[in-house]
Each structure stands twice: as structure tokens, then as C-alpha cells.
C-alpha positions in Angstrom: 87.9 -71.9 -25.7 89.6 -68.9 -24.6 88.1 -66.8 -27.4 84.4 -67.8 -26.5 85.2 -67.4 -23.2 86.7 -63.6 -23.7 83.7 -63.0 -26.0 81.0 -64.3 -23.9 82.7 -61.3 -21.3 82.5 -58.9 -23.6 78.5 -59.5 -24.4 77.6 -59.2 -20.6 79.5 -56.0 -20.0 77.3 -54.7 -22.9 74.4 -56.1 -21.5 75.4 -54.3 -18.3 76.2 -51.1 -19.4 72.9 -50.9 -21.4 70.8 -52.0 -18.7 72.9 -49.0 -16.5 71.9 -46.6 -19.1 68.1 -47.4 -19.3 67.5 -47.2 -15.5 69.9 -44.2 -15.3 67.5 -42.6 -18.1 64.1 -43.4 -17.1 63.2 -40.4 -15.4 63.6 -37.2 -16.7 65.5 -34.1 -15.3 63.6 -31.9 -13.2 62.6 -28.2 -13.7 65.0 -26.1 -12.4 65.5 -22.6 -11.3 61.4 -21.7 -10.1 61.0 -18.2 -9.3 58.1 -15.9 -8.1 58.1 -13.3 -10.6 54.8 -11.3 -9.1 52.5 -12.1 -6.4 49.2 -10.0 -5.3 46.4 -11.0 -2.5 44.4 -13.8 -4.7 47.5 -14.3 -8.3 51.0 -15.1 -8.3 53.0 -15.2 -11.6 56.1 -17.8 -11.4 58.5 -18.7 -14.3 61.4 -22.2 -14.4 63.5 -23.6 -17.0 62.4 -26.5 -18.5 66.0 -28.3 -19.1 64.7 -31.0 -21.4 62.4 -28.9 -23.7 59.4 -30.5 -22.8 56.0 -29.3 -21.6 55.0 -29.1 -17.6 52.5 -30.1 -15.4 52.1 -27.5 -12.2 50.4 -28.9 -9.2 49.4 -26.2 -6.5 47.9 -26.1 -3.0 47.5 -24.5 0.5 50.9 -25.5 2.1 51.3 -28.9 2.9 48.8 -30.7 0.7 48.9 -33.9 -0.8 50.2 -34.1 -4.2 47.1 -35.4 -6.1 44.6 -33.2 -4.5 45.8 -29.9 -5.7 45.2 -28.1 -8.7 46.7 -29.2 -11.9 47.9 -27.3 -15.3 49.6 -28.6 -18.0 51.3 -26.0 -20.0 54.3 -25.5 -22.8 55.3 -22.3 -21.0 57.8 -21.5 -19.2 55.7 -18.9 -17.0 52.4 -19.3 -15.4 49.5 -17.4 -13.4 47.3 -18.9 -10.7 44.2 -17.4 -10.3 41.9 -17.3 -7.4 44.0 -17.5 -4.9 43.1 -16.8 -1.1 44.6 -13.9 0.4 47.7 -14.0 3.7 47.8 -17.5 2.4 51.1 -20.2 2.2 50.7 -22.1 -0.7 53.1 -24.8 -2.2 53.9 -25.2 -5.9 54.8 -28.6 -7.6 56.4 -29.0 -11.3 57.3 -31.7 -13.2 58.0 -32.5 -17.3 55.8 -34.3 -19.8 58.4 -36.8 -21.0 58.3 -39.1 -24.0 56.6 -42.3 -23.6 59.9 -44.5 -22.8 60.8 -42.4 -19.3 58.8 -41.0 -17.0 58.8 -37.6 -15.5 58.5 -36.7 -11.7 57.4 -33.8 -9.5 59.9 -32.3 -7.5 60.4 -33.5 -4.6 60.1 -30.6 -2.5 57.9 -27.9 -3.4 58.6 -23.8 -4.2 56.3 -22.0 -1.5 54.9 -18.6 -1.6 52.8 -16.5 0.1 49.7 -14.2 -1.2 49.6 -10.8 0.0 46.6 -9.5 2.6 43.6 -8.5 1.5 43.9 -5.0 3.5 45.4 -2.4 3.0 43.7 0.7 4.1 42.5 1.9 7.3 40.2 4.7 9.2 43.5 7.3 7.5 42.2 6.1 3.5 38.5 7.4 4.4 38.2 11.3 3.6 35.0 13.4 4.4 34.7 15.8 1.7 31.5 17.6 3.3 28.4 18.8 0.9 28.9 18.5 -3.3 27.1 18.6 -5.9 25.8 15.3 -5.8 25.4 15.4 -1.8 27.3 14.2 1.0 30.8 13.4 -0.2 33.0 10.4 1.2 36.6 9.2 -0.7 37.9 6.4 -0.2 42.0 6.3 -1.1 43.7 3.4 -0.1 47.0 1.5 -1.5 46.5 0.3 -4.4 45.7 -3.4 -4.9 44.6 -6.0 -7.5 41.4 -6.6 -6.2 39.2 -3.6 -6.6 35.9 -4.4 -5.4 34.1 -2.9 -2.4 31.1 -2.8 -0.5 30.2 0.2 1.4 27.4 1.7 4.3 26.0 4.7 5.6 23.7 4.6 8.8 22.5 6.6 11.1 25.0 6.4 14.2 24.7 3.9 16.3 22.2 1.7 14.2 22.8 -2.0 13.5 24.1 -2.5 9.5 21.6 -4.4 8.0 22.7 -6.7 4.6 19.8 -3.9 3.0 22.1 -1.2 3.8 25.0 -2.5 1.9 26.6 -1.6 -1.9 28.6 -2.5 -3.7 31.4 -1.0 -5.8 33.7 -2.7 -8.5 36.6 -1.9 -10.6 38.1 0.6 -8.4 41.0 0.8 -5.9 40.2 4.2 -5.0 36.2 5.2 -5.0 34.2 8.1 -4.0 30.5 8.0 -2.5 27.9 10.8 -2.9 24.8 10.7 -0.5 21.8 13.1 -1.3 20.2 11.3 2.0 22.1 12.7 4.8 20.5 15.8 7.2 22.4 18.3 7.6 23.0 18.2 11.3 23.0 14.2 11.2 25.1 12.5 13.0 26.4 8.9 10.9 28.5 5.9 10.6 30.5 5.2 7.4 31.6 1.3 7.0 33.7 0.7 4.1 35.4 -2.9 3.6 37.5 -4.7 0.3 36.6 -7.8 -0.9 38.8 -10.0 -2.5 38.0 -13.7 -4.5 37.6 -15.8 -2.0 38.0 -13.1 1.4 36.9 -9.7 2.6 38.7 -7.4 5.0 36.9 -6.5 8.3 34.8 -3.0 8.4 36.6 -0.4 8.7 34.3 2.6 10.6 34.9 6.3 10.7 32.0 8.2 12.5 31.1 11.7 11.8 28.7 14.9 12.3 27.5 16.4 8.9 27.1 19.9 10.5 30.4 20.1 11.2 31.0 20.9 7.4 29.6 23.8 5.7 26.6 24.6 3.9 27.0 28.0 3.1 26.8 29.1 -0.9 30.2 30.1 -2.5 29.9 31.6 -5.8 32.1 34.0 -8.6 30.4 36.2 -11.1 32.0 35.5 -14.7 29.9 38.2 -16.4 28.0 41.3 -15.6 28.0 43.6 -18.6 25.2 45.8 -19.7 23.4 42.6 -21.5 23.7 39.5 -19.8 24.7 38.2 -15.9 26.7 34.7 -15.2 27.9 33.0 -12.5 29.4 29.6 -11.3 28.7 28.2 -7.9 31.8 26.8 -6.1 31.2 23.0 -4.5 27.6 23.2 -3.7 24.6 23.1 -6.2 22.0 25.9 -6.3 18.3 26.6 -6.4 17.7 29.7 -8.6 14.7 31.6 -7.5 13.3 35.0 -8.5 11.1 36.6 -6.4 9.3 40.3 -6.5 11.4 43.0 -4.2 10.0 42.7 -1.0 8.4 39.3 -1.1 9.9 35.9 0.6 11.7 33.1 -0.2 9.6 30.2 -2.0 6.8 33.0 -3.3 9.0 33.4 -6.4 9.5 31.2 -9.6 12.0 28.5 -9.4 14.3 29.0 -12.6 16.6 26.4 -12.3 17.5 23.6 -9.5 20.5 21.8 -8.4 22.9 23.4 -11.2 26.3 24.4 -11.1 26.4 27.9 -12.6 23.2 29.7 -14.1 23.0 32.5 -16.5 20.2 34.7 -18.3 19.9 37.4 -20.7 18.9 41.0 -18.9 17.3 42.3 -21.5 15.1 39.1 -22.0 13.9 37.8 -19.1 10.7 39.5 -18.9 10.4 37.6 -22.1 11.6 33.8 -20.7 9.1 33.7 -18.3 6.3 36.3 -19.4 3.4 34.3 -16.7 5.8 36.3 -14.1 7.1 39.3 -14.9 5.4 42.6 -13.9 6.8 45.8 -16.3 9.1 48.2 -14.2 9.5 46.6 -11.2 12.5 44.9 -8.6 13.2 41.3 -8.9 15.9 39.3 -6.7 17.8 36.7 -8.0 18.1 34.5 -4.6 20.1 31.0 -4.9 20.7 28.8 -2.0 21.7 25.0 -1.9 20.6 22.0 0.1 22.3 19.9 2.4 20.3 17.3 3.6 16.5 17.8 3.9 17.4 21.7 4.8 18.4 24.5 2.9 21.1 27.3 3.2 20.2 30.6 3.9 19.1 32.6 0.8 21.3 34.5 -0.8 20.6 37.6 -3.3 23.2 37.3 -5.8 21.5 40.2 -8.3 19.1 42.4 -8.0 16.9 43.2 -11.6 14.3 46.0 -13.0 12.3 44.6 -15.4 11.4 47.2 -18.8 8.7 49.4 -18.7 5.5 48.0 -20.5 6.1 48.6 -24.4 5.8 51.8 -25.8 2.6 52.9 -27.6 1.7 56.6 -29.2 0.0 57.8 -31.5 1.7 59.5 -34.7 -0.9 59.5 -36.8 -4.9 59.0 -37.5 -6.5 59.6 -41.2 -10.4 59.5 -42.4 -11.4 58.5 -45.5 -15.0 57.6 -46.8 -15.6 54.8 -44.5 -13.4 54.8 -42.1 -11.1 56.1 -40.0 -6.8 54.4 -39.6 -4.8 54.7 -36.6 -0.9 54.1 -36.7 1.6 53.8 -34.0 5.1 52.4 -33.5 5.8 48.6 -33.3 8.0 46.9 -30.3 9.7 49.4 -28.3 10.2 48.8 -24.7 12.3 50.6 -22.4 14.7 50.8 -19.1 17.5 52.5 -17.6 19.8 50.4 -19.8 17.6 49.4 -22.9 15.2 49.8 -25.3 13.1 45.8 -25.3 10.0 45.3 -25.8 7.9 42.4 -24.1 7.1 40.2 -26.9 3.2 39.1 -25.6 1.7 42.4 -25.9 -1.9 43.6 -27.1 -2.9 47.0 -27.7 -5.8 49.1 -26.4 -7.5 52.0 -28.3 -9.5 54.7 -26.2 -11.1 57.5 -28.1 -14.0 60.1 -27.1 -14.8 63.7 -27.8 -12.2 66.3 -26.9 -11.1 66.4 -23.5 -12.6 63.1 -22.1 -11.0 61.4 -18.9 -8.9 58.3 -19.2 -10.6 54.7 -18.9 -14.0 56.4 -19.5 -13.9 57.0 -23.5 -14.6 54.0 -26.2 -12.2 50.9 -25.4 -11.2 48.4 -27.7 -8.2 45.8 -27.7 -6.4 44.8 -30.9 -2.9 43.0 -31.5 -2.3 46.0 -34.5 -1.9 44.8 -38.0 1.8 45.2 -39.2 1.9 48.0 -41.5 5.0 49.9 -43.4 7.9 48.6 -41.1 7.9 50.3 -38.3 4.3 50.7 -37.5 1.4 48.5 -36.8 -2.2 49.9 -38.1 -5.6 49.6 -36.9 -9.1 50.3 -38.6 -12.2 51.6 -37.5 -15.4 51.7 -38.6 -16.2 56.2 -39.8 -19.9 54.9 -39.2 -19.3 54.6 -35.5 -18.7 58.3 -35.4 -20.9 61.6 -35.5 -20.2 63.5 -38.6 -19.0 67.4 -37.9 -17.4 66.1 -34.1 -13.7 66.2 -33.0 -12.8 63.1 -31.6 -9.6 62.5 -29.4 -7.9 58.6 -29.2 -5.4 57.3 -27.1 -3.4 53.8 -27.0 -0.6 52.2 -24.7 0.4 48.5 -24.6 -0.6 45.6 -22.5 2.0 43.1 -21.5 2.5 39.7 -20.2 -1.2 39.4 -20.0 -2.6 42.0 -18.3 -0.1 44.8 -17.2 -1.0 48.1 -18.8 1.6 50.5 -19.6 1.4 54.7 -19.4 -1.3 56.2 -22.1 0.4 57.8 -24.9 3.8 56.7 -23.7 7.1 57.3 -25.3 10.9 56.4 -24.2 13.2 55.7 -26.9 12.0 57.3 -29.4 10.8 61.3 -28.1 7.1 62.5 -28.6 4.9 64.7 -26.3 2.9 61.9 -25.5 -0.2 63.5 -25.9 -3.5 62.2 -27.9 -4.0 62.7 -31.2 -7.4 64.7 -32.7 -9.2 64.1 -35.7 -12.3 65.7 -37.3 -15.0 63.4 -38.9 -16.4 64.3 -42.0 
């Protein structure tokens, strides 16, 4: 009796102990050791030790919310990075394990809390008036850096209401420059600038400012100015290239180039770049100035060019033979006080008359020249259109650029006496 007795104890301390053990291991350990490891205006990165090996559920809120009506992640990590989170904001972070199917895990009981950063983070200091550029008005923003790099911007006229029209947006930046070819240059405006994070935006921040407080005026350094070509880069502001005749104004010239940032040109070529223009032997200023606004700079003369005389044209040689009579003269020679270049539209007019006749009242005929031996063009005329037994006397010189003559009989590079050339029909 005693035996059944002593092993009937024994059975119910087992029973005991067992039943200890299941109620003591239905729940699993908690997570342990949560830790912010990075937090910025709308993320935070945190990181725990899972002490059973198992995967996690996160629950997060706005501080004090009820468990149930946050957000919820399940994860096998040990690490883990909220997203869209609203900036200067308390929120509270839940964890618990994904257990086996015999015990159940629970959420800590009281939560790890954080706290995003502001949204902010630059003020009327980060907003810097660079004056007139290249591409206009120039305004940098440089704040400290933050995650969320997206902007919207304004400029108004000062003391105007901001309209949603007058708003733009930039993204992907922390630091951002704005170019305005809109401004006038003695306008007086109001720059808004504000960030704008996932869910909030910063308030305006306002800097005010005068545009003709900055300068307009043309700086410039000449990188070349040899015997053959002239170059030059403008400094901040972009030019308007104009070349007008000596003597004339600005805006009666030809507009060569607009807005650039350096310019250049071949001297002895010009008069070939823009032949509609060019006059042979005659002043030229290169003026630049920029614009600010709606109004320009003051013009500036930045070099001062002669074009070439008009091409040379002589005589050196005229020949009869049964039925007619050739002419030859030199091909493409121009000529200045630096160079020998010749205008490349150019025709060719032939006077002839008896012996001692007065310029621009002989025979006059215009030909382009047929290329002869290199270097002389040749031109043909008809021996019936002369009286047999007579001395007859012809002169040439070139027409450029359609329409401006050069000297009769004129010579520069290569020496002659530049006088007309006689020939006897027979």
C-alpha cells in the first residue's frame, strides 16, 4: 500500500513539474537590446537581437498609439528602415518574435521612442545673391544638408502676393542654384525659397533684394591677338557681338554672335564670313555688351579692324591673234597693312578705248575670268569688235562683296606700275 501510495506521489510531482514547464514556456523571450542606429526628418534605421532566432513583427506609430493601429512589418532581420516618416515627430516602436506554433510571442511591453529630425534647416544666411550670369539673374541656395532634397522656389516683384502660378519646383538637390533671364535690371524683388519633406514643408523663407545693386558692366581678357586671329573670353556675364562701320552706332551693325561666353574670328577672313557686310579698306568696331534684364550694358569696343583693300587686278599681258584678242591678269590677291587676302566673291571689270581715254567712259564689260596657267585668270574678246590699224588701251580692277570696286590697274603684293596695257589690232 505504501508503494502505490509513494508511486501515486511521484506521478503528480511529474504532472506538476510538466504543467510548470508548459506555462513557464508559452511565451517567447522578447527582443532585446533595440537601438536607433540612424534617424533623418521622415527615416530612422533601428537594429535588436532576436534572442530566440526567430523572425519579428515591428509595430510603429506617432507616440502613444494603440498597438493594433500602427504600422506593421514582418521581417527576418535584425535591422529595419521606416519610411515616410513625418518630420519633429515622437514616434513609438513595438517588437515582438514569430514563435513556433505551440507558444506565442508578445510585443514588448513598453515601446523604444524616437524622434525624427525637423524639416528645416536653412534660413535667410543659406540664400546667396550671385548678381548677373550667364544664364541671368543668379540665386544659390546652400543649406545643411539633409535627406530630403526637394524644393519649391519664387521670384516676384516686391511686394506682390505669391500666387501657386508663381511657384517651382526643384528635386534631388540639397543645395540648388536659380537663374532668372526675367529680372530688370534696376528691379526691385522677393525671393521665397522653402524644403519640402514627405509628408511636411518648412515655412518660406524671404530674402528681398535690388538687382541694380549688382553689376552689369562687361569684364573680359583677351587670350589671343597675333597677326592672324583675335580671341577673347568674357568673365560672368554673356555678350552680344556686334560689328559696326567706324563712326556708326550701336544696333546699325551686324550681330555676329549673342549671349556667348567668349568669341573669336579670323582677321584675315572676316571680310570673307560675312561678305553682305563688309566694305574693302575701311574701320570696323568690334562692340560687345551684355544684358541684364530687359536693358543692356553700355557698349564696349573691344577691337578695332581694317578690312583688305578690294582684290588686286592688273594687267600683265594682252595678245591678238586672227580673231581675237586675250587679256591675262593675276588671280586672288588682296591686300592690307598686315596681309595679302583676297575677298573670295569677286568679279572683274574690263574697260578698254583708244589711247588715252578717261576712266568709266571707255568699253565696260564684267566677267568672273576663266582660270588660266596657275596664277592667272584669262578673258577673250571678240578682234571683230575692234578697228583694224588702231591702238587700243584696257584697264581692269576687281569688284568685291557685290558691288565695291577696287583702284584701276591696282597692284599691292606683288609690284607693277599699275598703268594700262596697249595693244595694236591688226
Amino acid at each position: 500500500m505504501r508503494k502505490i501510495k509513494y508511486s501515486l506521489q511521484i506521478i503528480l510531482f511529474l504532472l506538476i513539474v510538466c504543467c510548470e514547464h508548459n506555462e513557464a514556456h508559452n511565451i517567447c523571450a522578447a527582443n532585446v537590446q533595440i537601438g536607433l542606429v540612424s534617424i533623418t526628418e521622415n527615416s530612422a534605421v533601428l537594429k535588436w537581437v532576436e534572442t530566440q532566432g526567430y523572425s519579428s513583427i515591428v509595430e510603429y506609430g506617432p507616440e502613444g498609439f494603440r498597438l493594433g493601429d500602427g504600422t506593421q512589418i514582418e521581417t527576418q532581420e535584425e535591422m529595419i528602415l521606416l519610411e515616410g516618416l513625418i518630420p519633429s515627430t515622437q514616434y513609438d516602436f513595438y517588437l515582438k518574435s514569430i514563435c513556433p506554433d505551440e507558444v506565442e510571442g508578445e510585443f514588448i511591453t513598453n515601446p523604444y521612442n524616437f524622434s525624427t529630425n525637423d524639416c528645416n534647416g536653412f534660413d535667410e544666411q543659406d540664400v546667396v545673391l550671385l548678381g548677373w550670369k550667364f544664364e541671368g539673374f543668379e540665386i544659390a541656395v546652400y543649406p545643411e544638408e539633409r535627406t530630403s532634397n526637394e524644393w519649391e522656389y519664387a521670384i516676384i516683384p516686391m511686394g506682390t502676393e505669391l500666387k501657386p502660378t508663381d511657384i517651382n519646383q526643384v528635386k534631388g538637390k540639397y543645395q540648388f542654384n536659380v537663374e532668372s533671364n526675367e529680372l530688370e535690371q534696376d528691379g526691385t524683388y522677393d525671393f521665397y525659397a522653402r524644403r519640402i519633406c514627405e509628408n511636411a514643408e518648412t515655412n518660406w523663407v524671404i530674402k528681398s533684394f535690388s538687382t541694380d545693386a549688382f553689376n552689369c558692366d562687361i569684364a573680359y581678357n583677351v587670350t589671343n591677338n597675333d597677326g592672324y586671329n583675335f580671341s577673347v573670353d568674357f568673365i560672368d556675364l554673356p555678350v552680344d557681338v556686334e560689328i559696326v562701320k567706324q563712326g556708326n552706332g550701336v544696333g546699325s551693325g551686324m550681330l555676329v554672335a549673342k549671349s556667348v561666353g567668349n568669341f573669336s574670328f579670323n582677321k584675315t577672313n572676316l571680310h570673307n564670313e560675312y561678305p553682305e557686310y563688309f566694305e574693302p579698306d575701311t574701320l570696323y568696331d568690334v562692340l560687345v555688351r551684355s544684358q541684364c534684364g530687359s536693358s543692356y550694358s553700355e557698349p564696349l569696343v573691344i577691337y578695332e579692324h581694317k578690312t583688305p583693300k578690294a582684290n588686286t587686278a592688273y594687267l600683265v599681258d594682252v595678245s591678238v591673234t586672227e580673231d581675237s584678242i586675250m587679256l591675262r591678269w593675276p588671280i586672288d590677291f588682296g591686300f592690307n597693312q598686315l596681309y595679302c587676302n583676297p575677298y573670295d566673291v569677286v568679279v572683274y571689270q574690263i574697260e578698254y578705248g583708244p589711247v588715252g581715254f578717261e576712266n568709266n567712259i571707255g568699253v565696260l564689260l564684267e566677267t568672273e575670268g576663266v582660270p588660266d596657267e596657275y596664277p592667272y585668270y584669262k578673258h577673250i574678246l571678240d578682234k571683230s569688235n575692234f578697228d583694224q590699224g588702231e591702238t587700243y588701251e584696257f584697264s581692269i580692277r576687281s569688284v568685291v562683296n557685290n558691288g565695291y570696286p577696287g583702284e584701276w590697274n591696282a597692284s599691292a603684293c606683288h609690284i607693277q606700275d599699275g598703268s594700262r596695257l596697249q595693244v595694236v589690232v591688226e
